[in-house]
One Martini backbone bead per residue (centre of mass of N, CA, C, O) as a GRO file, in nm:
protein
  298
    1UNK     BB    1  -0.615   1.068  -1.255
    2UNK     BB    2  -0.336   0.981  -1.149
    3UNK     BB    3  -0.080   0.726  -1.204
    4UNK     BB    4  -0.029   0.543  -0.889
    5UNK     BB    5   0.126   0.310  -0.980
    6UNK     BB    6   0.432   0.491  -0.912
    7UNK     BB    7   0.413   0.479  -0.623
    8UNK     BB    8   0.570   0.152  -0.640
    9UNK     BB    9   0.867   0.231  -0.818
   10UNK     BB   10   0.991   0.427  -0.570
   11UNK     BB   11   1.246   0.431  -0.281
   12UNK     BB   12   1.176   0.741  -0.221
   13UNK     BB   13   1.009   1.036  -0.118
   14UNK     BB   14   0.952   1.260  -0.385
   15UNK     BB   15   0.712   1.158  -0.560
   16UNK     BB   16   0.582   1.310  -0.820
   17UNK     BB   17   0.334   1.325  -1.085
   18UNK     BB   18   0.162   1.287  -1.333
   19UNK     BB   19  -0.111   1.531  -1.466
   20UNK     BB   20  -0.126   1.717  -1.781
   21UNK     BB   21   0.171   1.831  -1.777
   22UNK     BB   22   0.199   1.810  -1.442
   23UNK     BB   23   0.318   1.841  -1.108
   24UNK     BB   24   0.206   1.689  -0.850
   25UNK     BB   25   0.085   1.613  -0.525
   26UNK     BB   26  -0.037   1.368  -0.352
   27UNK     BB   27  -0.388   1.333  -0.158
   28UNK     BB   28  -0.478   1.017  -0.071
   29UNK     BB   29  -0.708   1.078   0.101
   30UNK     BB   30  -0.862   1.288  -0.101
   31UNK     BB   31  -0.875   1.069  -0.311
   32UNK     BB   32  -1.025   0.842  -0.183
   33UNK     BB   33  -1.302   0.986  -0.108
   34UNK     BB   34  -1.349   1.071  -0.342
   35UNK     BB   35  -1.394   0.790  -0.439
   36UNK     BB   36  -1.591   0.688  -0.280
   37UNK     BB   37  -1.826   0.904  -0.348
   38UNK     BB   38  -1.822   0.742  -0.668
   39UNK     BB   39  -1.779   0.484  -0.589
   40UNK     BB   40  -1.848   0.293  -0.337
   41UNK     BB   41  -2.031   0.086  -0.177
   42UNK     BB   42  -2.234   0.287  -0.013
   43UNK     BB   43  -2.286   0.496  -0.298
   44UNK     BB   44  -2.438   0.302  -0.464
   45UNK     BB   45  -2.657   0.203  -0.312
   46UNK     BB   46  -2.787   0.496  -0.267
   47UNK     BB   47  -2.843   0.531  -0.549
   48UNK     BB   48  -2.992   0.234  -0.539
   49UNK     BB   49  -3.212   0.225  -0.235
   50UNK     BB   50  -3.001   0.060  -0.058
   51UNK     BB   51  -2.930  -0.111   0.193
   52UNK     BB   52  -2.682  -0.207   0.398
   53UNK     BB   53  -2.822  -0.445   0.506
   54UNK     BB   54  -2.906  -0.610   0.259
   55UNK     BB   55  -2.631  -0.650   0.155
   56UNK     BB   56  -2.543  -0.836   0.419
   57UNK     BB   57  -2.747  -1.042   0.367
   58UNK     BB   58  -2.657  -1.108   0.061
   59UNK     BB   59  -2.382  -1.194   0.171
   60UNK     BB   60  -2.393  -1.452   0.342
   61UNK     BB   61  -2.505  -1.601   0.108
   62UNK     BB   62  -2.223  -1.570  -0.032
   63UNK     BB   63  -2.061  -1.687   0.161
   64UNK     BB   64  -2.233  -1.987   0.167
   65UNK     BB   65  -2.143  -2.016  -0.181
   66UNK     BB   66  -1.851  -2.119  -0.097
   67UNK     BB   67  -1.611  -2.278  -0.195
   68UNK     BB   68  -1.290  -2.330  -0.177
   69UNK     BB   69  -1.191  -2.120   0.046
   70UNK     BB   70  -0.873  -1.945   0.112
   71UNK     BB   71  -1.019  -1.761   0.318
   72UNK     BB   72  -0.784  -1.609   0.433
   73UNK     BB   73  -0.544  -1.769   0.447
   74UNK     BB   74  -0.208  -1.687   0.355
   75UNK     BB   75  -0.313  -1.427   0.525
   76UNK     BB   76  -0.353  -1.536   0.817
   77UNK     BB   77  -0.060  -1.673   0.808
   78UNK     BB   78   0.095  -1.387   0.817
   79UNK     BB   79  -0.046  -1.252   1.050
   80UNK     BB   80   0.039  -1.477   1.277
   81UNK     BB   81   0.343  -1.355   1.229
   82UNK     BB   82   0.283  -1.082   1.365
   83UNK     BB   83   0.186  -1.209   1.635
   84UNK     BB   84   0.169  -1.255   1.989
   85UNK     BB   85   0.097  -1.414   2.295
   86UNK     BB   86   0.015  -1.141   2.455
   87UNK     BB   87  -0.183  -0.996   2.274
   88UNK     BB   88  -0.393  -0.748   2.170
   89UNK     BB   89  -0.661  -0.730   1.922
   90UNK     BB   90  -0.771  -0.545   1.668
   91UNK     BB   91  -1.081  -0.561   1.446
   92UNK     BB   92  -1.176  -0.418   1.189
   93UNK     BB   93  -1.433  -0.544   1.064
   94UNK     BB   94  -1.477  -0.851   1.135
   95UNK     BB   95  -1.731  -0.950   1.070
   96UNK     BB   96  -1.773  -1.344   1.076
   97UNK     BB   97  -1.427  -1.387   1.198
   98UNK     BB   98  -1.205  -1.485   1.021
   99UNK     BB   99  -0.977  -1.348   1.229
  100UNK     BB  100  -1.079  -1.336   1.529
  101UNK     BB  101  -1.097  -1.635   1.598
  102UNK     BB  102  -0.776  -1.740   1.477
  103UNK     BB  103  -0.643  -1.535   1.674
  104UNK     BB  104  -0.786  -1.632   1.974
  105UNK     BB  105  -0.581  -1.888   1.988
  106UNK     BB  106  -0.299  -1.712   2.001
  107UNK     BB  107  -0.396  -1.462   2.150
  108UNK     BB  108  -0.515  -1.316   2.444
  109UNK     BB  109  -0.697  -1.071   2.253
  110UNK     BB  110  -1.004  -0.996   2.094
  111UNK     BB  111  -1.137  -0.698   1.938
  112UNK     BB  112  -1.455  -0.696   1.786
  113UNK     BB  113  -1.555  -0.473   1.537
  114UNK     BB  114  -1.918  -0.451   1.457
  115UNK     BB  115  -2.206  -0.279   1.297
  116UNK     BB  116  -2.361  -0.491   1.194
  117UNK     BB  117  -2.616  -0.718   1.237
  118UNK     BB  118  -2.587  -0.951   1.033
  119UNK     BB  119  -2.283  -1.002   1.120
  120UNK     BB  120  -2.279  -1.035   1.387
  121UNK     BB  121  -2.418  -1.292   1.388
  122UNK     BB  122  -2.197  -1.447   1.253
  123UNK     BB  123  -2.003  -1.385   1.506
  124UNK     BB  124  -2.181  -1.511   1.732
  125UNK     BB  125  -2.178  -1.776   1.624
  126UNK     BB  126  -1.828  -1.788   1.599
  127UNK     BB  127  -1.805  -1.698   1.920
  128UNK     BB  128  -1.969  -1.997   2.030
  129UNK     BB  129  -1.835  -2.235   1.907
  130UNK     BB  130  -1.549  -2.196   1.952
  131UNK     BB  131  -1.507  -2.153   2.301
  132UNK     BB  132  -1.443  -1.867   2.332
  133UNK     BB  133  -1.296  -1.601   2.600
  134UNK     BB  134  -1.165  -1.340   2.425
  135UNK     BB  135  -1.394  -1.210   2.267
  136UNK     BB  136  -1.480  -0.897   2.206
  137UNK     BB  137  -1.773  -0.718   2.131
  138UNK     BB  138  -1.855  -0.406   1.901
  139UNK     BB  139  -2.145  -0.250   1.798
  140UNK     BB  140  -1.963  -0.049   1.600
  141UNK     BB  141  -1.808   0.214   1.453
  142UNK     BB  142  -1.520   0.337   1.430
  143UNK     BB  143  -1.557   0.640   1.431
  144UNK     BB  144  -1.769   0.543   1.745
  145UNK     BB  145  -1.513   0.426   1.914
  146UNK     BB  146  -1.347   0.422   2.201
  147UNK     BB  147  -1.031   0.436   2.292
  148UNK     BB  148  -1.007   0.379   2.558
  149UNK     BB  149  -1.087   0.072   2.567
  150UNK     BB  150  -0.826  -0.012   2.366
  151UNK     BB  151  -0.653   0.052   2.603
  152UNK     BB  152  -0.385  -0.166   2.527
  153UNK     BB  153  -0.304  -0.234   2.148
  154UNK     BB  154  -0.088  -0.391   1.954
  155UNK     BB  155  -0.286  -0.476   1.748
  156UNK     BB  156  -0.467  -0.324   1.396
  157UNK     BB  157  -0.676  -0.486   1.236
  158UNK     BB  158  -0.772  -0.420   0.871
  159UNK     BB  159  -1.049  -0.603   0.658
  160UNK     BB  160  -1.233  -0.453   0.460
  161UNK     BB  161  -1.284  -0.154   0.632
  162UNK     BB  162  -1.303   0.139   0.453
  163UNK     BB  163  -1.642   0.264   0.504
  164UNK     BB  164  -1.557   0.576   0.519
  165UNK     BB  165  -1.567   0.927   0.556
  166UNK     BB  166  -1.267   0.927   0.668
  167UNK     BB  167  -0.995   0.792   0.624
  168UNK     BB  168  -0.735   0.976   0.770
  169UNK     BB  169  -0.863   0.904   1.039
  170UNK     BB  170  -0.907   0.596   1.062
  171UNK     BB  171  -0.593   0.548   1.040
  172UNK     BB  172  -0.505   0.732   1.309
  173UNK     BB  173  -0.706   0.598   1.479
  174UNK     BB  174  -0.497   0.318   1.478
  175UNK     BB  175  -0.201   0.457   1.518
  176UNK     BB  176  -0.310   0.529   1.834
  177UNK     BB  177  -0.391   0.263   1.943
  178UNK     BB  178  -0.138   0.102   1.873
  179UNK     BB  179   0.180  -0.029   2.026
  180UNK     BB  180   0.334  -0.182   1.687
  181UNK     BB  181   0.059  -0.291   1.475
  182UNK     BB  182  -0.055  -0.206   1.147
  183UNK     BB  183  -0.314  -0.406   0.958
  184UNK     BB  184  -0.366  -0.453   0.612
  185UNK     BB  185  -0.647  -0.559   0.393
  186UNK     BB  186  -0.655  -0.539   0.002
  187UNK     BB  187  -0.736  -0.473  -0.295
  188UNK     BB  188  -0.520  -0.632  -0.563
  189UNK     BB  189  -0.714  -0.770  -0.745
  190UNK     BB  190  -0.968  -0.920  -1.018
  191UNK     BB  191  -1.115  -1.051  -1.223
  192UNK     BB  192  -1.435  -0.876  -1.278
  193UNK     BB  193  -1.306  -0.634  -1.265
  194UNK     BB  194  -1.159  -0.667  -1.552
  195UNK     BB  195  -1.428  -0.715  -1.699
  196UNK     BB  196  -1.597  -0.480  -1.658
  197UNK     BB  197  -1.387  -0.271  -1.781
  198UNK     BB  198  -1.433  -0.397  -2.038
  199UNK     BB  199  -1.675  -0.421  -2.099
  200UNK     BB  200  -1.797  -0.115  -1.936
  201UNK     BB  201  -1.641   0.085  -1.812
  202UNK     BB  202  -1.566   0.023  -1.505
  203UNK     BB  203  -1.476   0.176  -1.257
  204UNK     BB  204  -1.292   0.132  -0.947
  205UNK     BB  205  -1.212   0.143  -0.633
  206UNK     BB  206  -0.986   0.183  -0.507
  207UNK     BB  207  -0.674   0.067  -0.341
  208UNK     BB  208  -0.411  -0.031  -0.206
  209UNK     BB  209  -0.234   0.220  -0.267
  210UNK     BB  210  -0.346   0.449  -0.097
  211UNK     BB  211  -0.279   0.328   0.155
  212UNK     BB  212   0.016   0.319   0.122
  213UNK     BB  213   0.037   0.614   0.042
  214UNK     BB  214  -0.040   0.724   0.277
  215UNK     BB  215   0.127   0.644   0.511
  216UNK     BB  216   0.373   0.750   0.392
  217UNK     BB  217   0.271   1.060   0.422
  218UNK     BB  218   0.313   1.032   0.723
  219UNK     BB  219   0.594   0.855   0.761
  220UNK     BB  220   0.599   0.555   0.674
  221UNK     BB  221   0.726   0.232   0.606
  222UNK     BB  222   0.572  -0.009   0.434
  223UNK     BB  223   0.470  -0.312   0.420
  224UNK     BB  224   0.429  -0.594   0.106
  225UNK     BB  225   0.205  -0.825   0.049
  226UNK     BB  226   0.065  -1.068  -0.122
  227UNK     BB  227  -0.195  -1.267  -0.205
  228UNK     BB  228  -0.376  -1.573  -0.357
  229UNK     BB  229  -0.701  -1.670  -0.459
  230UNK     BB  230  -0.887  -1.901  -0.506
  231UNK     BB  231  -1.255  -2.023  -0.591
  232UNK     BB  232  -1.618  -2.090  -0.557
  233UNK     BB  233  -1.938  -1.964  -0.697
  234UNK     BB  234  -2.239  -1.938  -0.717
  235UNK     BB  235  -2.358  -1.775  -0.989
  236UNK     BB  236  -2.590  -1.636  -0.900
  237UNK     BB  237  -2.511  -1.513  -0.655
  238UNK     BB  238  -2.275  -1.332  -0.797
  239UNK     BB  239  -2.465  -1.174  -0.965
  240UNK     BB  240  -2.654  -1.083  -0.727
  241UNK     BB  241  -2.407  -0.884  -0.623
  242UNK     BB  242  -2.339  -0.747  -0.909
  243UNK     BB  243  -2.612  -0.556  -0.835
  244UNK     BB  244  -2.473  -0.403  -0.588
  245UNK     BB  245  -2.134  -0.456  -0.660
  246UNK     BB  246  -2.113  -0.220  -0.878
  247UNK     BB  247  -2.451  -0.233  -1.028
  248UNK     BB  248  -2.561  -0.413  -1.237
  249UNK     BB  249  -2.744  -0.469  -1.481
  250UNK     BB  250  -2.932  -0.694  -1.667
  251UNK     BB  251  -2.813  -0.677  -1.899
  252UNK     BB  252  -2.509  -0.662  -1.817
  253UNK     BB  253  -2.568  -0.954  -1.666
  254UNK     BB  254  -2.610  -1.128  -1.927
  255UNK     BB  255  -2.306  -1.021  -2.075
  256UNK     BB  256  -2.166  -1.168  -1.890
  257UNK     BB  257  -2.243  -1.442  -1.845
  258UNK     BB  258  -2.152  -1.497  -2.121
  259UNK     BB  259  -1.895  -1.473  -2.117
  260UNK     BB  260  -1.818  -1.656  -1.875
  261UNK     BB  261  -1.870  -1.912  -2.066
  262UNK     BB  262  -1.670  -1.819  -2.312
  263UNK     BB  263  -1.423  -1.864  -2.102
  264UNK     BB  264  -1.463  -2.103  -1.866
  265UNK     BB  265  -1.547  -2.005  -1.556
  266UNK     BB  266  -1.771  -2.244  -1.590
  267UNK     BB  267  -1.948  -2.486  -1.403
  268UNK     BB  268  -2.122  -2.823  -1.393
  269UNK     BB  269  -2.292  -2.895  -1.173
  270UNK     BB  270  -2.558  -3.124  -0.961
  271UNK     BB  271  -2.610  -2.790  -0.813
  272UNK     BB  272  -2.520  -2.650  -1.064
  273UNK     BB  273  -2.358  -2.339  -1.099
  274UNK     BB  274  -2.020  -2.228  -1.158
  275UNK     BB  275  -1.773  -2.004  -1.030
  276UNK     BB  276  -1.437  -1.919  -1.112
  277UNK     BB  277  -1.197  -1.735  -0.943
  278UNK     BB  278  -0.997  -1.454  -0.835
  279UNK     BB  279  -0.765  -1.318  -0.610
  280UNK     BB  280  -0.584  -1.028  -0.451
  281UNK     BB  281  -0.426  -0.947  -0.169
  282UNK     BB  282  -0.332  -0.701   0.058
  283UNK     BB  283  -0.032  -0.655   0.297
  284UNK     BB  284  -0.029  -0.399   0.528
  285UNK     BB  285   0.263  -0.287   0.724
  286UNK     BB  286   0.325  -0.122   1.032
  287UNK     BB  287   0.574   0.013   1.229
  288UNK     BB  288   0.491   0.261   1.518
  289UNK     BB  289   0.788   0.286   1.596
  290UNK     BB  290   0.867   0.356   1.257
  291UNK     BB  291   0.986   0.686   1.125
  292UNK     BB  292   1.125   0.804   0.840
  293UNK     BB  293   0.990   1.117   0.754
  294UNK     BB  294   0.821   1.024   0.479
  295UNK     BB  295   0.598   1.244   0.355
  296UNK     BB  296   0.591   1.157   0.058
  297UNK     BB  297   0.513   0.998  -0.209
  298UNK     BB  298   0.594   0.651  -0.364
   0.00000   0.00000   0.00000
């Protein structure tokens, strides 16, 4: 892959990348395709013969056994900045509600669009207990919902949710119903993933990078803010979902383990082992009313 890192180097708009001696221009979508064909959590999954029910399944154990976790934290101070109390929000992958829930508190209306079933669960007891009465719930996936009722929509937030057949079309799609701004939040940074690359040369899913510049790509000028999160999350868990994702071995996952020991990154408590995390999320934002006419890559 050419080296992705210089794309937000330079503040022009026409930066064409190095790759082996030649200057090509980057298909940020079909770069971000490709490699979730053969990286993305799906694809994993279907290797290993494991449905995505189960493993949706087994998050939310892992959601579950979270401690002292500042998701969305933040993220969700900086989006609620950028939401006005009038505003009807869709939230593409809305998950079990982290963001849905706390923004129906803000803003007019809010569509929480997810197709998982174990996720749903978790979603509608979560605007059960709420008491709120503004939160629509639409249980499908996102390239199969009609846009027709989702218009008219001031923003669409999209975090963690971009499991599609085509980013270039899921993106054009959110950028074509919101009528303000569109809200992105995706991987750029995590521990484990460094550690997992160290120890076993496991190369990552894409990151927030291919999505910035798809955005540049289509004319838009992207904002761009980071924020990093702490956590703890019990031991076990952990490890059993990086057996689902990115799909580690016993063996692995037993090397792995032994890691976490000699780094100090694990704690005995009274009710068990746990590991103490860090993530850092980017969030990108594009007002689709400003279209800057820059084309290519930056």
């Amino acid at each position: 892959m050419p080296d992705i890192e210089s794309g937000l180097q330079s503040g022009g708009c026409s930066l064409v990348v190095s790759f082996v001696e030649k200057s090509i221009p980057v298909d940020w979508a079909k770069a971000w395709d490709e490699q979730f064909r053969k990286r993305g959590l799906l694809a994993r999954l279907e290797r290993a013969g494991i449905s995505p029910e189960t493993f949706w399944d087994t998050y939310g154990r892992f959601q579950a056994s979270v401690a002292n976790d500042s998701y969305p934290g933040k993220a969700l101070l900086k989006i609620l900045s950028l939401v006005a109390a009038g505003d009807c929000v869709v939230d593409v992958g809305a998950g079990d509600g982290a963001y849905s829930v706390p923004l129906a508190r803000y803003v007019k209306s809010v569509i929480a669009i997810e197709p998982s079933s174990s996720q749903l669960n978790y979603l509608q007891k979560a605007v059960s207990q709420s008491g709120l009465n503004n939160i629509q719930i639409v249980p499908e996936r996102w390239e199969e919902v009609g846009t027709s009722g989702l218009k008219p929509c001031d923003v669409v937030l999209a975090s963690y949710s971009f499991q599609v057949p085509d980013i270039g079309e899921a993106i054009n799609k959110m950028l074509t119903v919101t009528g303000k701004r569109l809200i992105l939040v995706y991987y750029a940074g995590c521990d484990l993933v460094n550690l997992n690359r160290r120890l076993f040369n496991l190369q990552p899913q894409p990151d927030y990078r291919y999505l910035y510049n798809l955005l540049r790509q289509l004319g838009y000028e992207p904002g761009l803010e980071k924020v990093t999160r702490n956590f703890c999350v019990k031991l076990d868990n952990q490890l059993e979902m990086l057996g689902y994702n990115p799909g580690l071995t016993r063996e692995q996952t037993n090397i792995l383990k032994h890691e976490l020991f000699k780094m100090g990154m694990v704690a005995k408590e009274r009710d068990g082992y746990w590991l103490k995390r860090q993530q850092t999320d980017a969030i990108i934002t594009v007002d689709v009313k400003k279209k800057d006419g820059c084309k290519e890559n930056v």
